[in-house]
C-alpha positions in Angstrom: 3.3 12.5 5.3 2.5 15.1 8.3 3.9 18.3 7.3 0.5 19.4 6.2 1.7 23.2 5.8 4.6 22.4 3.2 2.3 20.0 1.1 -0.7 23.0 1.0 2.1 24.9 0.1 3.4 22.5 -2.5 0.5 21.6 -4.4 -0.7 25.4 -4.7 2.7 25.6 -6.4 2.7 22.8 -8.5 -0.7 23.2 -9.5 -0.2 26.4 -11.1 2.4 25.4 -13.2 2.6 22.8 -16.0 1.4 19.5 -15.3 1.7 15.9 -16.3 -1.5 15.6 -18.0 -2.2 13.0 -20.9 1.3 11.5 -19.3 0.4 10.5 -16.2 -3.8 9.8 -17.9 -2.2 7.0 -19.9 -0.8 5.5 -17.2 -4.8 4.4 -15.8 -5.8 4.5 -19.6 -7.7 1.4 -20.3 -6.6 -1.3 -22.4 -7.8 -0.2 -26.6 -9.4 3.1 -25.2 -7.9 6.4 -26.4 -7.5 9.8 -25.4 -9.8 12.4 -27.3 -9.7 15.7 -27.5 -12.5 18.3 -27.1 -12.5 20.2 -30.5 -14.3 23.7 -30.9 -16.9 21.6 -32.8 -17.8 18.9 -30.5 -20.8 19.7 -27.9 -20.2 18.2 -24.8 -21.0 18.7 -20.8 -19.0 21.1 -18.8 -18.5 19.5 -15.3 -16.2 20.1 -12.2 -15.4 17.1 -9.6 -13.7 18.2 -6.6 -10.8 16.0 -5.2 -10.7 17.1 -1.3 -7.4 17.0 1.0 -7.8 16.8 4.7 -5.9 16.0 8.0 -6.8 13.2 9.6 -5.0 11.1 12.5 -1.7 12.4 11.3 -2.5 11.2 8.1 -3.4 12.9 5.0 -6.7 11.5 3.1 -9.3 12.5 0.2 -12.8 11.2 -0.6 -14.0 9.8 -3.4 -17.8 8.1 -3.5 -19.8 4.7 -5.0 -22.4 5.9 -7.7 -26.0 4.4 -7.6 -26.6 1.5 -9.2 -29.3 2.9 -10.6 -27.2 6.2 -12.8 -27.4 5.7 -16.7 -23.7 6.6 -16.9 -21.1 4.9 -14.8 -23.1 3.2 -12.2 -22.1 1.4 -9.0 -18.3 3.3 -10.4 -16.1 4.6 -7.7 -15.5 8.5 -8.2 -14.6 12.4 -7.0 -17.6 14.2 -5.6 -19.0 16.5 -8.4 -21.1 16.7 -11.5 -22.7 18.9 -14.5 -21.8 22.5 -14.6 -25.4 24.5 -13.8 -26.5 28.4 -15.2 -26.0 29.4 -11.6 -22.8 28.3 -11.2 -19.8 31.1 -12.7 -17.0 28.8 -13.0 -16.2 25.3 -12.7 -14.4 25.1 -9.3 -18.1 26.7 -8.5 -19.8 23.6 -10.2 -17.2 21.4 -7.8 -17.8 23.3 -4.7 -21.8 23.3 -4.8 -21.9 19.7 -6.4 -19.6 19.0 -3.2 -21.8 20.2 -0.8 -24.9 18.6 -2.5 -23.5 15.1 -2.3 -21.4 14.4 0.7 -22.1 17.9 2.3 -18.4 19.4 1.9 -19.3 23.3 3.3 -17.6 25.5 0.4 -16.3 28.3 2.6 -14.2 25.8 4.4 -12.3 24.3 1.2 -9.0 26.4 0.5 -8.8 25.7 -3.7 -5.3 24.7 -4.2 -5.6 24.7 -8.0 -6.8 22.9 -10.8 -5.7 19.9 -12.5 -5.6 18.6 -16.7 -9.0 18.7 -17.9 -10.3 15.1 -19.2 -13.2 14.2 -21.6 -15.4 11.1 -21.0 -16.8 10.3 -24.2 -19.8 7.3 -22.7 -20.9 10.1 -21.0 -19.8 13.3 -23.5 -18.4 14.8 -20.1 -15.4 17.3 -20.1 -14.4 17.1 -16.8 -12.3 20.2 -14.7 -11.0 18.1 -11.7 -10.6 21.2 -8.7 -8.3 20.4 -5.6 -9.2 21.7 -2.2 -8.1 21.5 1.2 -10.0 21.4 4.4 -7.8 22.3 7.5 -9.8 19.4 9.3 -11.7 16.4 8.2 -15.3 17.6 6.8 -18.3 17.0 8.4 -19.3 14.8 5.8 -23.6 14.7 5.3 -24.5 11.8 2.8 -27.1 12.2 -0.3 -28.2 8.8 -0.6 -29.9 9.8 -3.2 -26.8 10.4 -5.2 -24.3 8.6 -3.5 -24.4 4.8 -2.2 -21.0 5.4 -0.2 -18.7 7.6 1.2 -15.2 6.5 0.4 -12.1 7.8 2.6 -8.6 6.9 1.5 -5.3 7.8 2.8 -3.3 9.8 0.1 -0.2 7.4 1.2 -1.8 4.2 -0.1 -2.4 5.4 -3.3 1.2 6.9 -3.7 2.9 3.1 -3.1 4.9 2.1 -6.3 2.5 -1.2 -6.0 -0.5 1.1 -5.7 -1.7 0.8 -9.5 -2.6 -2.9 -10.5 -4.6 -4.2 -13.2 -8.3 -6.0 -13.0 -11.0 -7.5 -14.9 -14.4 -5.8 -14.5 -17.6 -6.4 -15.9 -19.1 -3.6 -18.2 -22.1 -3.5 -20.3 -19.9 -4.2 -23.5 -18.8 -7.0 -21.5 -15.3 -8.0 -19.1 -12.3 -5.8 -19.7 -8.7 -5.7 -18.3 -8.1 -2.2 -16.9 -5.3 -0.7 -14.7 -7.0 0.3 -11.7 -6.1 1.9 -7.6 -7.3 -1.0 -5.2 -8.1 0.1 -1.6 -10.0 -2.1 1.0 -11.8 -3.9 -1.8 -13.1 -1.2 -3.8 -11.8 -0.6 -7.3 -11.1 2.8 -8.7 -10.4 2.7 -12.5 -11.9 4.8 -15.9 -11.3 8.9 -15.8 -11.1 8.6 -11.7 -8.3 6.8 -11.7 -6.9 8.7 -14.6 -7.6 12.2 -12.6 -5.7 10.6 -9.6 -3.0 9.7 -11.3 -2.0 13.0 -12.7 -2.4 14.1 -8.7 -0.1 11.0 -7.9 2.6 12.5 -10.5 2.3 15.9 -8.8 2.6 14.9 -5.3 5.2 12.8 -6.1 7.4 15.4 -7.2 7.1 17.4 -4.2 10.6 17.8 -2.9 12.2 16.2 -0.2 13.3 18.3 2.8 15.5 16.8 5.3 16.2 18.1 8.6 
């Protein structure tokens, strides 16, 4: 995967027409959870993550980050950069951008926004979540908050995209252990609406055709 230019030019493509959605969300669904849908009547809290594409080493990756032990909702959970929609923000790929920049220190002017992908709602945490997709032409200088972030989490696109990429663990939560289908990479464990929003990015990329010489 090192024809950066067609993939950019790909996924602003694909991303603008219809996508997988709840499809390719059940695939990383959790065993006895369902999908719900955000009615007109139900209150809940508008946030964008941001799932960043960058060249690296010939190689194409995106970061996600380790949560705080210490978060009332999904702590110590692997996930995208992002968070709560703000008054200041206009939209929700602003919300991504500046939450971005806030945690891992992503600049926003240098993040091209590819598109958006199928909305998803958390209900432990009431979050309706807009996942944006960006690229940066070069890997980002990335700047830490500790205070928000205990890790910084790179992974190559391609490792995620292997047919063996999706497995299924047991992990402890505080209703107890569960079975859940899940991304390993280098020990860490990405499962819940991460691994849900990646997979719908899986489906897409994985449609992108193939051009031979």
């Amino acid at each position: 995967m090192t024809d950066f230019y067609q993939i950019q030019s790909y996924l602003r493509f694909a991303l603008s027409h219809s996508l997988p959605g709840e499809k390719a969300h059940r695939l990383l669904l959790p065993v006895g959870r369902k999908l719900k849908p955000v009615t007109s009547d139900l209150s809940v809290n508008q946030s964008g993550v941001l799932l960043t594409l960058f060249p690296d080493n010939k190689e194409l990756y995106t970061c996600f980050i380790r949560r705080p032990e210490t978060m009332k909702n999904h702590a110590g959970q692997i996930s995208f950069p992002g968070g709560r929609q703000e008054e200041q923000d206009p939209d929700l790929i602003a919300t991504a951008l500046r939450e971005s920049q806030e945690e891992v220190g992503v600049i926003p002017s240098n993040i091209d926004i590819l598109g958006r992908l199928s909305p998803l709602y958390v209900p432990v945490s009431n979050f309706f979540i807009s996942p944006v997709v960006g690229w940066s032409d070069s890997k980002p200088d990335f700047q830490i908050n500790h205070t928000e972030v205990d890790d910084l989490i790179l992974v190559p696109v391609n490792e995620l995209l292997a047919p063996n990429a999706i497995q299924t663990t047991q992990i402890e939560t505080r209703n107890g252990a569960r079975e859940v289908p899940c991304f390993h990479f280098n020990g860490h464990i990405i499962w819940g609406a991460t691994a849900m929003i990646f997979s719908e990015f899986r489906e897409v990329l994985k449609q992108m055709p193939v051009r031979t010489p």
